[in-house]
N, C-alpha and C positions, 0 to 999 in steps of 0.2 A: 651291349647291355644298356638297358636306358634307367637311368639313376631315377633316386625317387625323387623331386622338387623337399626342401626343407622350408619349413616356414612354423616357427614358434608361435607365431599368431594364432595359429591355427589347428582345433584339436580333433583327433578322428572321433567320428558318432559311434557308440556303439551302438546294436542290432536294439539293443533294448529302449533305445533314446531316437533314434532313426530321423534325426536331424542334427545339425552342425552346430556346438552352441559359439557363439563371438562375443567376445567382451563387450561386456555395459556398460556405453559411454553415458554418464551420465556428471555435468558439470557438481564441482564441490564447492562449499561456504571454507573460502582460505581461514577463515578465524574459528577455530574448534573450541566449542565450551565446556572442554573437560575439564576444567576446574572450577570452573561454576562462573558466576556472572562478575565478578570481582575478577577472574582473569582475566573476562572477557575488556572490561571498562578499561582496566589498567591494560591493556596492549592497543586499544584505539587511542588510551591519552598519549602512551607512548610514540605511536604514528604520528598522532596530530602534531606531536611536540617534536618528532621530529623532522616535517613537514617544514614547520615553522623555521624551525634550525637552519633547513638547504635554503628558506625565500628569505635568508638576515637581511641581505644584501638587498634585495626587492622590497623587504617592508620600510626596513631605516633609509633608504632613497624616496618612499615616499613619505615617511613621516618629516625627512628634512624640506622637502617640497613642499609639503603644506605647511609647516614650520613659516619658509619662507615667505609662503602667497600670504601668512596669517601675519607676519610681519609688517608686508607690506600694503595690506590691506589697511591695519591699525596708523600705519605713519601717514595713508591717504584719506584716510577717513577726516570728517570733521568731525570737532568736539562737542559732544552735545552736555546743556545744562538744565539740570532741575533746581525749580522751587516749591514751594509745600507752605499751602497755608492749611491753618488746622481750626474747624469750626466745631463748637460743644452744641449738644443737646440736650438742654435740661429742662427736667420734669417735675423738678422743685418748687420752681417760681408760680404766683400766686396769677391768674388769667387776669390783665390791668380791667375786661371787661367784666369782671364779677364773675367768671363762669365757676364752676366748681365740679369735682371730679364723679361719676356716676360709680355710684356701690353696689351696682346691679352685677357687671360681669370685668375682672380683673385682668389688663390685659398686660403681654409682656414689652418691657422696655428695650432688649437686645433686638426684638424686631421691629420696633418700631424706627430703632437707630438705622438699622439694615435697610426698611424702605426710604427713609431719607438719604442713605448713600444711593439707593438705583433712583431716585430723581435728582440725585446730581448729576450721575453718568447719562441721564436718559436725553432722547434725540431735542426733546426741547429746550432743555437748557443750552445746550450745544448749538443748536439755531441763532438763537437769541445773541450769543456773545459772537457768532460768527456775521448775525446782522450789526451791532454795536462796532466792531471792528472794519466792518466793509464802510459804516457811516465815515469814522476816523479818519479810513484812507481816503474817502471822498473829499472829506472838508480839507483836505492840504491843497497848497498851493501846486503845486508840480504831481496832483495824481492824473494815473493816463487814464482813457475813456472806456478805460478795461473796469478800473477801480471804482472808476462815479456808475456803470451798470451793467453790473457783472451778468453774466449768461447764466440760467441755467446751472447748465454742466458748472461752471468755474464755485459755483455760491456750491454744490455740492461736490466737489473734490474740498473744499476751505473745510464741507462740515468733518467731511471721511479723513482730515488731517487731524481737524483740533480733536475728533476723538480716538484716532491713534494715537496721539502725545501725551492724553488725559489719563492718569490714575487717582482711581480713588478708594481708599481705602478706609473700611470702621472697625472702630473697638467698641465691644457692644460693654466693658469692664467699666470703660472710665464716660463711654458714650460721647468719643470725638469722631471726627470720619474727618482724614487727612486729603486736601485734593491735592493735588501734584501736578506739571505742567514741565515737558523735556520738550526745549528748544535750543535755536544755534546760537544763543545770547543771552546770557543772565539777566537782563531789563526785561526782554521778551519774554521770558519763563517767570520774572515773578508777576509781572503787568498781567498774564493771560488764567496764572494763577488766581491774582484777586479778583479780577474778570468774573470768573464762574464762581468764585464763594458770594461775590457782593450780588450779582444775576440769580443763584439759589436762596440767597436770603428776601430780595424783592421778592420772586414767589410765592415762596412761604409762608409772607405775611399777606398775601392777599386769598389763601385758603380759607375757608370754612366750611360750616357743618351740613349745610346745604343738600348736598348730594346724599350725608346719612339719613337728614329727615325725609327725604325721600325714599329713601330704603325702607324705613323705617314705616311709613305710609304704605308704599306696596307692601311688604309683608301682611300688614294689620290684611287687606284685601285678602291677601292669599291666603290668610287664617280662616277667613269668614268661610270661603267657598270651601275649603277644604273641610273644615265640619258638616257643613249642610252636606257636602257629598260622601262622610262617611259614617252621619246617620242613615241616611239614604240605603247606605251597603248593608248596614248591621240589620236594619227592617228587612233589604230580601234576603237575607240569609237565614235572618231567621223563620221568615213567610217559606221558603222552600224546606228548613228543617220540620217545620209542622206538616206541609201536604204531602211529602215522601214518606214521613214517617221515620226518618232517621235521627239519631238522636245526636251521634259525635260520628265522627270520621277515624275515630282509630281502628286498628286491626284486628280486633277481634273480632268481631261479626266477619269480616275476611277471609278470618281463620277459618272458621266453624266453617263455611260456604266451602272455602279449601277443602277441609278433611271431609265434608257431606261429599261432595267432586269428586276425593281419590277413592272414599271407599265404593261409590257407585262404580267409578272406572275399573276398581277390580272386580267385583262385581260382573260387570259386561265381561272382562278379560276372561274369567273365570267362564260364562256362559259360553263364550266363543268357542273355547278350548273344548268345551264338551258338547257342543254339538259338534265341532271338524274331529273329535275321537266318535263320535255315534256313525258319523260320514264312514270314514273309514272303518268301522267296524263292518259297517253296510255293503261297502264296495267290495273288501275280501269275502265277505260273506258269497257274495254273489259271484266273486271271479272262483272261488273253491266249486260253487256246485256248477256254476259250466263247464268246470273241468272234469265236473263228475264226482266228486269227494264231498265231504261233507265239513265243514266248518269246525273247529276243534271249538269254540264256544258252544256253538249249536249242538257238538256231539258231547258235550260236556253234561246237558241236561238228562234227567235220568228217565225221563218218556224212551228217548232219543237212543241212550244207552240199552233199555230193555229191546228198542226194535232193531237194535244194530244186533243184538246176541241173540234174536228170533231169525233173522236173515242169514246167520253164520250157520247157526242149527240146522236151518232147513236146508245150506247150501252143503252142511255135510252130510246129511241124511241123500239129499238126490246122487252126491256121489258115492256114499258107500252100497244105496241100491243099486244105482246103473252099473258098478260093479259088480254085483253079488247077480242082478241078473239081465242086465241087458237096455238098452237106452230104450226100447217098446214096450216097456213090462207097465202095465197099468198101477204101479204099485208107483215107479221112477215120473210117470206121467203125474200123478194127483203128488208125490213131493215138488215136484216143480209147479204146482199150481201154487202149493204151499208158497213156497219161497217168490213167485209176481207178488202174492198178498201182501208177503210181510215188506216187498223193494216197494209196494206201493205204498204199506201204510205208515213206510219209511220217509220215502220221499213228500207225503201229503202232509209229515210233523215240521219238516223241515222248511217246507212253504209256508207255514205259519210262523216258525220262528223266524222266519225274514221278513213277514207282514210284520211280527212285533219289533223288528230292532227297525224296521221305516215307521213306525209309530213312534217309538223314540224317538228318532230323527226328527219328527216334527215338531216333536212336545220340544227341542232342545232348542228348535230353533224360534219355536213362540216365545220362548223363555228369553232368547239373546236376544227377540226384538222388542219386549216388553222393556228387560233394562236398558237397551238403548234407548228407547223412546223418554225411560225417567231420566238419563245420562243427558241427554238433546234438551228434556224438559230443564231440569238442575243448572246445565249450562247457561239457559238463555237469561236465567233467575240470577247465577252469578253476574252476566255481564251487562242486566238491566240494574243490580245493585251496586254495581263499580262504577257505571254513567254516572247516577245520581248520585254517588261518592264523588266523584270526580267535580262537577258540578257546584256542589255543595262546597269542596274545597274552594274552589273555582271563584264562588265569593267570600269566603272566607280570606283567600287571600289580597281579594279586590279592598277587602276592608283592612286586613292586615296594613298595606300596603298604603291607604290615605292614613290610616293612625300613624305609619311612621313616619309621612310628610307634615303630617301635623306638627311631630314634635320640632320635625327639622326645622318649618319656618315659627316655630316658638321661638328656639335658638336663636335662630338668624335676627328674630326681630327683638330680643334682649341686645343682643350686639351690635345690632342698627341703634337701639335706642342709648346704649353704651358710649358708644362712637359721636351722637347728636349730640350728648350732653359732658361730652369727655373737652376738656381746656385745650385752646390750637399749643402745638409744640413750639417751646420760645428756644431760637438759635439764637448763640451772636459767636462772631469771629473772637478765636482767641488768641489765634498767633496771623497777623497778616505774613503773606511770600516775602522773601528777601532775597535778591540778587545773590547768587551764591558762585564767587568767582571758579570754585572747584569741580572742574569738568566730573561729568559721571558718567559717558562715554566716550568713544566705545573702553571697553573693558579690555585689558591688553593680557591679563595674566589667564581669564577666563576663552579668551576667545584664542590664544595660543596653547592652552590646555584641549579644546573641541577641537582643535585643528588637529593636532597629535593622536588623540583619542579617536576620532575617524580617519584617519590615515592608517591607523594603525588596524583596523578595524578592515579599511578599504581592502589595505595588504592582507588580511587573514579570508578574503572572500576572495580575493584574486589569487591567494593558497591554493586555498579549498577548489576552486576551479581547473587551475592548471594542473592539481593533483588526481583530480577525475577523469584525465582526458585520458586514454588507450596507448600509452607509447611502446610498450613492451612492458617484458618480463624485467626488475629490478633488482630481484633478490631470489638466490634459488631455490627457497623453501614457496616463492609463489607457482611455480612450474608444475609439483604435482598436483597441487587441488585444481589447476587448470585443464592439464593435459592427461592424467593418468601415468603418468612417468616421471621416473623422478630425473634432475638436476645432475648428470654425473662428471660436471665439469666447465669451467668458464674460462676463455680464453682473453686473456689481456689483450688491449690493442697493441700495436708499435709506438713506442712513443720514441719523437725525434731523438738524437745521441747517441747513445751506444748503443751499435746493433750488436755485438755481445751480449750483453742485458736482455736484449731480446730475445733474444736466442734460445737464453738460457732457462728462461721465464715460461717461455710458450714448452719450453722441452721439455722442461718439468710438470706439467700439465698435462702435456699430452702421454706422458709417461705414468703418471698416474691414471688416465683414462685407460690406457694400455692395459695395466694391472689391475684394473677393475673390471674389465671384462676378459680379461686369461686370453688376452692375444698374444703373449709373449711364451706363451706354456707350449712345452715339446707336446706333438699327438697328432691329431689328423689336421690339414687345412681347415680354417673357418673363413667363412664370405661373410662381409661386414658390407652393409649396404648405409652407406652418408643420402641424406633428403633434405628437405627445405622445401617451407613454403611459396616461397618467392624465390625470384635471383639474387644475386649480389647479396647472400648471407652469411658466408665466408667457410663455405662445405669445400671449396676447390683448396681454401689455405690449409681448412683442416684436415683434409684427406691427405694431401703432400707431406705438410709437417708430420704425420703419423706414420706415413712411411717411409718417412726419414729416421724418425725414432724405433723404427723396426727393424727397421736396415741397418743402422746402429747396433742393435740387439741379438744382428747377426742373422735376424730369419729375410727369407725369399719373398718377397711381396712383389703382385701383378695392381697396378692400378687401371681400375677400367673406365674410362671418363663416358659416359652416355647419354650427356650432356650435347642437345643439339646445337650446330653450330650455322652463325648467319651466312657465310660465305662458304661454299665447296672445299675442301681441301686438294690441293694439285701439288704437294710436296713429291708424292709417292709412294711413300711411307704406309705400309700396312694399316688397312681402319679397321675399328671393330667390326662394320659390314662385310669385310672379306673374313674375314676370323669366324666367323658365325656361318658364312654361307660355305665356304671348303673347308675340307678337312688336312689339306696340305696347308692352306698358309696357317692355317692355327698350330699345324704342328711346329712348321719351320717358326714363327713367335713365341711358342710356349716352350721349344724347347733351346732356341738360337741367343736367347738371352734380350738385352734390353734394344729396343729401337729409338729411342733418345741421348743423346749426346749430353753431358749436366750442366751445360750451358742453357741448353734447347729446353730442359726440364725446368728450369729456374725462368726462361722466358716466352715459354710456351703461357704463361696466366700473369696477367698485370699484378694479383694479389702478390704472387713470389716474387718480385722484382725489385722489394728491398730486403730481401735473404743472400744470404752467399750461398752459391751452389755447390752440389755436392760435391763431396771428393769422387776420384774417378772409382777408389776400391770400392764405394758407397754403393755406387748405381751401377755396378754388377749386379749386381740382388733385385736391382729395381728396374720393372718392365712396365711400359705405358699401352694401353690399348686407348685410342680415342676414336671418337666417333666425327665420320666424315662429313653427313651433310644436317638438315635439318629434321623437322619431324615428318615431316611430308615423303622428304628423300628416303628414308633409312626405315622406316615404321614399319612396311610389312617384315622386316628381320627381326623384327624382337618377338617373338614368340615363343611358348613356355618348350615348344621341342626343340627349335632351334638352340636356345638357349641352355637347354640341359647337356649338350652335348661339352660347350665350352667349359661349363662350371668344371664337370665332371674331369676334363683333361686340365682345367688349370686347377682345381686342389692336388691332382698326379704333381704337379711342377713346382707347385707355390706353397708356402705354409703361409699366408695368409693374403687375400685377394680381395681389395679393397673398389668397391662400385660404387660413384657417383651417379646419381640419377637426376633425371633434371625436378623441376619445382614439382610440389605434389597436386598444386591447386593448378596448374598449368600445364600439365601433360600426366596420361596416365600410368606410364612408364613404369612408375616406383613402383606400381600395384604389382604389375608383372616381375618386375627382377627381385622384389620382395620373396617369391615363389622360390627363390636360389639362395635365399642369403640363412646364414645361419644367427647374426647380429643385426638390429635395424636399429642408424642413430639420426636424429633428426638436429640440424642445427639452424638456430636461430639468434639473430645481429640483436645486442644486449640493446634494452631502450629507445629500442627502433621500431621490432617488428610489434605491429600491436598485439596484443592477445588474443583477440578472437580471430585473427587469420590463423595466428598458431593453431590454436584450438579445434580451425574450420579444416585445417589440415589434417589432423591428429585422428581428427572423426572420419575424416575418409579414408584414412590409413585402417582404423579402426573395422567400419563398414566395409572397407576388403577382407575381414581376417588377419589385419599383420599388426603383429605386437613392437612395438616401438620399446628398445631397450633402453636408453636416458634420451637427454636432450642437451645439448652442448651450447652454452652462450657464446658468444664469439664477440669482440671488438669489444671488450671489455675498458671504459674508463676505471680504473681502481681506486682515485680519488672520490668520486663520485659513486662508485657503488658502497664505499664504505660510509658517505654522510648517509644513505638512504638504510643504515644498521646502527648506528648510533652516533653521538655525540662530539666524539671523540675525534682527533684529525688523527690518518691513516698513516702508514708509515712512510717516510720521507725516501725519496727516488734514491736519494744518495746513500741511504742505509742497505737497498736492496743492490745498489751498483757496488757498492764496498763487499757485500758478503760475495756475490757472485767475482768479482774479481779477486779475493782472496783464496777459495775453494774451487772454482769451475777450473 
């Protein structure tokens, strides 16, 4: 009898659906907003923060390291010195030349202070003191031939120095403007200070009014012509307002051209529609009488009516004679003359009312091209009265336009003449530079604070970086919005020390997974099929340790390893390829008990090699089937009949029959032995495996129909997965070593 394959993935179509349906893989948002967006904020701060928490050690290493470079940058740095001489601007003093102030246009004092600071800062003064200071070095006894005639380039790196070192700043309240000067020497910083106050005040006193009376000249010019050009404008505007005949350019004449436009346009619209109804009246008219019938308008007239009830009459008078005596009776011959008369002088009313509805037709259509012609007339009227609108604007704005430059150089030439007559500004120094022995850089408290505050900073982007990269799964509430399955178990790693502790840790774990999927429950065998997306994810540890814990439990477990292997096996030991292909060695295997020794079972997988192996009463219960060669070797034996044969005899033998498969993304195996299993668990190395291999797995598990019942982390750090939950430090080894040694 051939068993049915089981596969929970997988559900029967009924007749009425008549396709298979398979779970929708469809990726989930891990952060659910069901409490609204305040749960949302507060669970990213909490990540973030605790993000922060695992990288202490990565951020405070780099905050001490810039700490340090900040340290040492300050101790090698030179000390730099400002001085500050402070020059007034005042508006009080009376012009020594007699000038006196213009009452024309009022101008402000804060900005006039403001442009006396940007001609202290500006490239000219900075030339001048960088020429002054080149003369200096030339006239010493020991200057090099660099100094007496400098290049080029060297006279402009001097200027691009002295105005990086130059601040200058004003207060427009009291009208001083501070210059300042930061060198490697306090003589140097106040000497280059006085420099540029005493080189800004010769300037200054060789200004005058010169350049306003010149403004003040062009404007006058620029007044003149712009009048003459915008009388000019006002004569043609108004010369075209009189030969148009238009009076103003507003909208109302517009208007009125508007509503004359839309009511002709209905108008037309209106005609249109009744001549294409007269058309069509026309056309049925005519398609009715070549059909032979007669028009229900046409037969609506009462000529029309009277000849339709003379032709009925006559057509029942001929048949009640040719009835009563005979289709030759001269009486049946003159009614049928009757009744041609009346079909003719039927048909000859009817040809006139189609002459008159085509009379119509034409009357409707001289009508529609009547008002379109006043429509096309109206139009042209509108758009020859919009040009000359337009036009008319056209210099109205030309004139607009010189009356508003007019005013402009009005303006301009009160404030040209404001400025000629206005008194030059009298500075004088109020406080000369002074050597000021107290270094003012570098700054030690500020530049040790920037240090800290971008380190700290650096460290929270090199967080945020190392916490985006794909390492795995780290917490098992990430597992189902990834994978569709939930988290039914994490396996600790080995940690050096007591292999009791371990022991006891993985046992209870796996004991718990046990009971979470009712493999320990008396009833019929279940086939539990272990996967992985890759190798080395620790499904050979977990399959062993499970049925070790089963076996424990007292139940029969077959483990079936299907996991291809690099080298042939020549032990002689029964492979799963003989078990599948005869029905004798499968029986002498399934029923002859185990064929590994518990030595052999412990070091048959590098993972069990720091377990202690079973006891011998242990692995009575526990039978090994392994697979001999590779996938090459062994591959035509897996198939779904071959294989139903085995299942079927090992749930007879076993209560519960555990299969390894090999990787999912690397051999298609699991799809097939999936078809057998009544349980599907996939395991994945905690932190390692990325997510979307998982994921890329899961989908093609998926896309075959097999439903994946959890997903089991394995090589679990416990320290380390508990900083990635909170704050808090996890429980101490020693407290987990003491319980287990007091109760195990």
């Amino acid at each position: 009898m051939q068993p049915t394959p089981i596969n929970p993935g997988k559900r029967t179509a009924s007749p009425s659906e008549g396709r298979v349906k398979v779970m929708n893989w469809a990726f989930q948002n891990p952060i659910r907003l069901e409490d609204g967006a305040p749960r949302h904020f507060e669970h990213v701060g909490y990540e973030a923060g605790l993000a922060l928490w695992r990288r202490r050690r990565m951020i405070a290493g780099l905050v001490v390291l810039a700490l340090l470079g900040a340290a040492v940058f300050v101790l090698l740095s030179a000390k730099r010195y400002t001085a500050t001489a402070l020059v007034q601007i005042d508006f009080s003093r009376d012009d020594p030349a007699g000038g006196r102030r213009s009452a024309g246009l009022p101008l402000d004092a804060s900005a006039l202070v403001e442009t006396e600071a940007r001609f202290v800062r500006s490239r000219t003064i900075t030339r001048q003191v960088a020429e002054q200071l080149a003369a200096e070095e030339a006239a010493k006894p020991d200057a090099r031939p660099s100094d007496i005639a400098p290049s080029p380039a060297q006279r402009e790196a001097q200027i691009q120095e002295l105005m990086r070192n130059l601040t200058v700043r004003n207060d427009s309240r009291s009208y001083l403007i501070e210059i300042g000067y930061t060198a490697g020497s306090p003589d140097k910083a106040a000497e280059i200070a006085n420099r540029f106050a005493d080189t800004y005040l010769a300037n200054r006193g060789e200004t005058s009014s010169a350049s306003s009376r010149r403004a003040a000249e062009w404007y006058s010019d620029q007044i003149e012509v712009t009048r003459k050009s915008l009388e000019q404008a006002e004569w043609s505007a108004a010369e075209y307002r009189r030969s148009s005949g238009i009076v103003e350019t507003g909208t109302e004449g517009a208007a009125l051209l508007q509503q004359r436009m839309r009511e002709i346009s209905s108008q037309a619209s209106a005609a249109t529609l009744a001549r294409v109804n007269e058309e069509s009246r026309l056309q049925r008219a005519k398609q009715a009488v070549a059909e032979g019938n007669i028009p229900a308008d046409i037969a609506a007239l009462p000529q029309i009516q009277r000849l339709i009830e003379s032709r009925e009459a006559a057509r029942r008078q001929v048949s009640t004679l040719a009835a009563a005596t005979g289709e030759r009776h001269p009486s049946v011959i003159q009614a049928r003359t009757l009744q041609q008369e009346a079909e003719a002088r039927l048909q000859s009313e009817v040809t006139n009312a189609l002459a008159t509805i085509a009379e119509d037709v034409k009357s409707a259509k001289r009508v529609e091209e009547e008002i379109e012609a006043g429509a096309s007339k109206a139009k042209s009227t509108l758009i020859d009265t919009r040009g000359r609108e337009a036009e008319l604007r056209t210099l109205q704005g030309r004139a607009d336009a010189l009356r508003e430059r007019l005013k402009t150089l009005n303006e301009g030439h009160m404030q040209a003449r404001a400025l000629a007559e206005l008194k030059p500004v009298v500075a004088q120094i109020m406080a000369a530079a002074e050597p000021n022995q107290v270094p003012t850089g570098p700054k030690k408290g500020l530049t040790l604070a920037l240090a800290g505050i971008g380190a700290a900073a650096l460290g929270g982007l090199l967080t945020f970086l190392l916490e985006r990269r794909d390492l795995g799964f780290r917490k098992e509430e990430e597992v189902l919005p990834t994978t569709g399955s939930p988290c039914i178990g994490m396996l600790p790693a080995l940690q050096p020390g007591d292999a009791r502790v371990n022991a006891a840790t993985q046992r209870e774990t796996l004991r718990a997974i046990i009971a979470s999927q009712h493999l320990a429950e008396s009833g019929s065998a279940k086939v539990v099929l272990m996967t992985s997306a890759l190798p080395e994810q620790g499904k050979s540890q977990v399959l062993h340790d499970m049925a070790h814990c089963l076996v424990e439990m007292g139940r029969r477990v077959l483990i079936v390893d299907a996991s291809p292997r690099s080298e042939i096996d020549s032990t002689g030991k029964v492979a799963l390829e003989d078990v599948i292909a005869g029905s004798a060695a499968r029986k002498r295997v399934l029923e002859g008990g185990r064929q590994w020794t518990p030595a052999e079972v412990t070091a048959r997988n590098p993972l069990l090699r720091r377990r202690a192996p079973p006891a011998v009463g242990e692995s009575r219960h526990l039978s090994i089937l392994q697979r001999r060669g590779g996938l090459s070797d062994s591959g035509p034996a897996f198939s779904p009949a071959t294989l139903a044969d085995l299942v079927t005899e090992a749930r007879s033998s076993f209560d519960v029959v555990l299969v390894e498969a090999p990787p999912v993304l690397l051999a298609a195996d699991a799809l097939i032995l999936a078809q057998f299993a009544d349980i599907v668990l996939h395991a994945a190395r905690w932190h390692d495996t990325p997510k979307a291999t998982v994921a890329a797995a899961m989908k093609r598990l998926y896309d075959g129909a097999v439903r994946v019942h959890g997903v089991i982390l394995t090589q679990v750090d416990m320290e380390r997965y508990e900083s990635f939950r909170s704050f808090r430090a996890p429980p101490s080894a020693r407290k987990i070593r003491k319980y287990y040694a007091d109760f195990d």
